[in-house]
C-alpha positions in Angstrom: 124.7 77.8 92.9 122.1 77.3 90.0 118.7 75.2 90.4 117.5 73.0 87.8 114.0 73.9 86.8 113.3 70.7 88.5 114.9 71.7 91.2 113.1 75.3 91.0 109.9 74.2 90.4 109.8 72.0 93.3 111.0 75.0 95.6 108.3 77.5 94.1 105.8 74.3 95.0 106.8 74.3 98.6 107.2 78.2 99.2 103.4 78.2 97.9 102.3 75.4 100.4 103.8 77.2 103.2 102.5 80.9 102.2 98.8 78.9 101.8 99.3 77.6 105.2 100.1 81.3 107.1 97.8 83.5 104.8 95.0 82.8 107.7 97.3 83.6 110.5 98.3 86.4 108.6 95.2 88.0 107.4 93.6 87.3 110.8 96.2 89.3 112.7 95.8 91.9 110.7 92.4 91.8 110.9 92.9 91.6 114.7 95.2 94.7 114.6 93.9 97.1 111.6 91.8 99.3 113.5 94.8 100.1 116.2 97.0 100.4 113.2 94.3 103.4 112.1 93.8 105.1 114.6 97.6 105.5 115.3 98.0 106.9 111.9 95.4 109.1 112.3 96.6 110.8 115.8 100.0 111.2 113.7 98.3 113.0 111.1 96.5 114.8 113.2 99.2 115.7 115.3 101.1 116.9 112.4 98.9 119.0 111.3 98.2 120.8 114.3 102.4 121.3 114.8 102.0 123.0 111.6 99.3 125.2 112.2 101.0 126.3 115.5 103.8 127.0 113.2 102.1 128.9 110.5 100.2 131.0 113.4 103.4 131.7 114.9 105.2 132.9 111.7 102.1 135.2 110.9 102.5 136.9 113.9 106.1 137.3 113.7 105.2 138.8 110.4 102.7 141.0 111.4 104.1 141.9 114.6 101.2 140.9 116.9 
């Protein structure tokens, strides 16, 4: 099924009302959340790097025989 640019301009018109309407919502819980969202990410990269350092330390001493 086609639209008619009548028909596709009146659905682009309605999509934008309703995206207007939630952009608060939207940018308010993520306004709400954004710090949590942070500091997750963080502890992740954090926590990957210290995996890898455990894994580097490890394969040096393999290599050196300590």
């Amino acid at each position: 099924m086609q639209l008619t640019p009548d028909q596709r301009d009146a659905f682009q018109a309605i999509a934008a009302a309703q995206i207007d309407s939630l952009r608060p919502v939207l940018d308010s819980l993520c306004q709400a959340s954004f710090a949590d969202r942070v500091a997750i990410a963080t502890d992740s990269i954090v926590q990957r790097r210290l995996e890898e350092e455990t894994r580097l330390r490890t394969r040096l001493q393999q290599m050196t025989g300590e």
